[in-house]
C-alpha positions as YAML, in Angstrom:
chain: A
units: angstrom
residues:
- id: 1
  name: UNK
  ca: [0.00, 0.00, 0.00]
- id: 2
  name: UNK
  ca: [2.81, 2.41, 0.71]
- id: 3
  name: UNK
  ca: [4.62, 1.73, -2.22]
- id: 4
  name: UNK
  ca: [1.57, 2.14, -4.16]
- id: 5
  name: UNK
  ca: [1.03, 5.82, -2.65]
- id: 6
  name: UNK
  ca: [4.66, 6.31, -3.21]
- id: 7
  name: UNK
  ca: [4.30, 5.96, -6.66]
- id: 8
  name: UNK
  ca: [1.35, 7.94, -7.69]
- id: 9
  name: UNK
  ca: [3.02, 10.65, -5.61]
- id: 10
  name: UNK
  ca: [5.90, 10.54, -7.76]
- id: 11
  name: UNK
  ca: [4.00, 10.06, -10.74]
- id: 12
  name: UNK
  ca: [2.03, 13.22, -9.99]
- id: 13
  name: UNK
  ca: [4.83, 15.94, -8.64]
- id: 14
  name: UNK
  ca: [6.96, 14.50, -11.87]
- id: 15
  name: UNK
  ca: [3.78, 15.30, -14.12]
- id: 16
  name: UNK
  ca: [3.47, 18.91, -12.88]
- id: 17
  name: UNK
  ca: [7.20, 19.52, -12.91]
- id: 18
  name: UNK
  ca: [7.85, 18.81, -16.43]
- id: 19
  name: UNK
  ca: [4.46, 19.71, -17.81]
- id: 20
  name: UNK
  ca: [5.55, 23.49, -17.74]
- id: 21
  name: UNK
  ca: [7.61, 24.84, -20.49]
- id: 22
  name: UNK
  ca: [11.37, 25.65, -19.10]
- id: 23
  name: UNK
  ca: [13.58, 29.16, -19.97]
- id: 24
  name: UNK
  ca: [16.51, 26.69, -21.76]
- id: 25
  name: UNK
  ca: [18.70, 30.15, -22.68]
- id: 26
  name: UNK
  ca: [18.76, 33.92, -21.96]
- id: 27
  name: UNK
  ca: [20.47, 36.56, -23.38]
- id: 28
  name: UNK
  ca: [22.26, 38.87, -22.08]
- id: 29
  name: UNK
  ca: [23.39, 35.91, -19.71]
- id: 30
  name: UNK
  ca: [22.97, 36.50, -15.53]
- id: 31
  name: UNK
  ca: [25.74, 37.82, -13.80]
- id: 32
  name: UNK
  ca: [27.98, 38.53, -16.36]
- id: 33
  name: UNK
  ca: [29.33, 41.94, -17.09]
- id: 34
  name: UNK
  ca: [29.55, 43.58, -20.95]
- id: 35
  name: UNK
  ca: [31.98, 45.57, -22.31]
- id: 36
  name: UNK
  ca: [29.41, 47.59, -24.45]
- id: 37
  name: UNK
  ca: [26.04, 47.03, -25.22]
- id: 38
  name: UNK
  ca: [24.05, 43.27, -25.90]
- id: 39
  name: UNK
  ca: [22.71, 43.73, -29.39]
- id: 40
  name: UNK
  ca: [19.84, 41.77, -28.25]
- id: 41
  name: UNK
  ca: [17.81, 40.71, -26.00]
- id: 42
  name: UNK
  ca: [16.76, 36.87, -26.73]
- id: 43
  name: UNK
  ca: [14.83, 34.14, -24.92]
- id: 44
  name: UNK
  ca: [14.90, 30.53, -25.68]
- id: 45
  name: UNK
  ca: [12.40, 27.83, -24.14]
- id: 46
  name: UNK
  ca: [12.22, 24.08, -24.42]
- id: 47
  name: UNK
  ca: [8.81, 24.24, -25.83]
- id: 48
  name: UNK
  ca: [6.32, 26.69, -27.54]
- id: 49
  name: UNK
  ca: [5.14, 29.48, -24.58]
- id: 50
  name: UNK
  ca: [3.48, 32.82, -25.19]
- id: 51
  name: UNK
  ca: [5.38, 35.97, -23.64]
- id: 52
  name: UNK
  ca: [3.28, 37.98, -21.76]
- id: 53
  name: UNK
  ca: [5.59, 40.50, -20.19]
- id: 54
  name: UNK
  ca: [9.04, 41.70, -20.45]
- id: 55
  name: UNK
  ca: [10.76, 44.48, -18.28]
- id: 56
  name: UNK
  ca: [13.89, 45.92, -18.52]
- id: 57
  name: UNK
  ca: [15.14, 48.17, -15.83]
- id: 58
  name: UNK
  ca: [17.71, 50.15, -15.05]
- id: 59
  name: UNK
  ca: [20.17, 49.95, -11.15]
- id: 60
  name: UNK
  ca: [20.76, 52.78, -10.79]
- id: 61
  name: UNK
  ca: [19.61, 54.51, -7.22]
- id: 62
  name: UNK
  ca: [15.95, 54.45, -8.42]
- id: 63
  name: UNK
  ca: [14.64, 52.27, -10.85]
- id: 64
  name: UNK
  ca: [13.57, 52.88, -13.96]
- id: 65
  name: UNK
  ca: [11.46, 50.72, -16.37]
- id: 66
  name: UNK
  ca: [12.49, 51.23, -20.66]
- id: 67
  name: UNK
  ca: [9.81, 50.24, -22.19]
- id: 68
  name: UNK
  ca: [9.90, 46.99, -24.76]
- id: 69
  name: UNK
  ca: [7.65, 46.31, -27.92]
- id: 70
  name: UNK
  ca: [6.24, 42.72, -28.30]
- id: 71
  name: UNK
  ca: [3.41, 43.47, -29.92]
- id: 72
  name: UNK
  ca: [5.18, 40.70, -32.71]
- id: 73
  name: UNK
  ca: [4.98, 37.92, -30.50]
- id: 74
  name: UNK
  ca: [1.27, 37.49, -30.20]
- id: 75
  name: UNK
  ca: [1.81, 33.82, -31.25]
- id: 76
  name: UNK
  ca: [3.21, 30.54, -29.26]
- id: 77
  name: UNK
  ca: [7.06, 29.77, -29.73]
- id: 78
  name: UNK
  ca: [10.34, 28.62, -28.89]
- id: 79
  name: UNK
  ca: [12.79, 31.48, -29.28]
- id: 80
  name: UNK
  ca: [11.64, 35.91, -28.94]
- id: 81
  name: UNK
  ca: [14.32, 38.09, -29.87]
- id: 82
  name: UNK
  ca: [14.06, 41.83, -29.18]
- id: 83
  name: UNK
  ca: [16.52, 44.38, -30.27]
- id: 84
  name: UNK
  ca: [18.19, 46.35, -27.23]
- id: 85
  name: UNK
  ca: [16.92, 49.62, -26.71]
- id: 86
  name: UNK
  ca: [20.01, 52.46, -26.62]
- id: 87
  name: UNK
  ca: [21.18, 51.54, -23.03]
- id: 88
  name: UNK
  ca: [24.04, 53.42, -21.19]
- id: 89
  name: UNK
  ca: [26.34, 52.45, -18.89]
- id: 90
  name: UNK
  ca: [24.91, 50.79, -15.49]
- id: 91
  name: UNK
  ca: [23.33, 47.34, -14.06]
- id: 92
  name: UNK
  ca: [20.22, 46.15, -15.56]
- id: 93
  name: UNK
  ca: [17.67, 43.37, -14.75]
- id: 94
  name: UNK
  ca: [15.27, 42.03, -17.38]
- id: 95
  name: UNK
  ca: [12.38, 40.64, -16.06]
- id: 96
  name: UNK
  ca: [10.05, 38.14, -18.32]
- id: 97
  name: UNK
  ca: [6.76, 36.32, -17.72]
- id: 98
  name: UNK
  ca: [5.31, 33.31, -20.11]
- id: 99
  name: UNK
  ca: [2.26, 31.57, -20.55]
- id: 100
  name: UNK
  ca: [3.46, 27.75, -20.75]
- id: 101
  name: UNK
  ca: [1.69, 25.67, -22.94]
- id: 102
  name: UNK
  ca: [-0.29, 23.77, -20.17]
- id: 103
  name: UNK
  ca: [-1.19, 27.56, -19.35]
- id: 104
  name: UNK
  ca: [0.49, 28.09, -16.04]
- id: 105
  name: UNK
  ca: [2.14, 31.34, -16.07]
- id: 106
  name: UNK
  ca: [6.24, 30.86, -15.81]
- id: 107
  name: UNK
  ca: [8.93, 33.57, -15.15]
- id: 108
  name: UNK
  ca: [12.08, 34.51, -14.16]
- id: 109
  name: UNK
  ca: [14.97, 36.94, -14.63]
- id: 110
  name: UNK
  ca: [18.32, 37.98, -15.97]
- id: 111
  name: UNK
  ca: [20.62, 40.48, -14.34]
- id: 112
  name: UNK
  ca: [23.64, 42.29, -16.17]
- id: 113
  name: UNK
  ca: [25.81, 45.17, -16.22]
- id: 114
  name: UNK
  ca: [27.41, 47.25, -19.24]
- id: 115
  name: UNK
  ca: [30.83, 48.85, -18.25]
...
């Protein structure tokens, strides 16, 4: 009886833990520090999600939000690649949020710095 339990436990926790779409690559990277300006900004998942959000701020005593367009990605998939707005010199974080295909909202974020 335990071992039964067991099982369908395991079964169940590894069915929600794989059923949502996963951030497989982020550019820029975390942590890492730039010499001058990321052309890009680009997220890869493992599987087809909708982005829903995408912040970019600047560290720098207050916050402040720049603005990015994704009114192109109104469709499911893999990879969304935005061109970096003109940044200056500071630390930056880019916060994203993703509507997995299952439909449970995943997120996460990237910090970096340009020198």
């Amino acid at each position: 009886m335990f071992k039964t339990i067991l099982t369908l436990l395991f079964i169940f926790y590894a069915n929600i833990s794989f059923s949502h779409s996963q951030l497989t690559d982020i550019l820029p990277k975390n942590n890492i520090v730039y010499t001058k300006k990321p052309p890009k900004i680009e997220l890869t998942f493992r599987s087809k999600v909708k982005l829903i959000k995408i912040d970019l701020n600047r560290k720098s005593g207050e916050t402040k939000n720049i603005k990015l367009n994704l009114n192109s990605y109104k469709e499911r998939t893999k990879k969304f690649t935005l061109p970096m707005p003109n940044i200056t010199s500071g630390k930056y974080e880019i916060f994203w949020r993703a509507l997995s295909p299952d439909g449970h909202i995943i997120k996460g974020k990237s910090v970096f710095e340009v020198k």
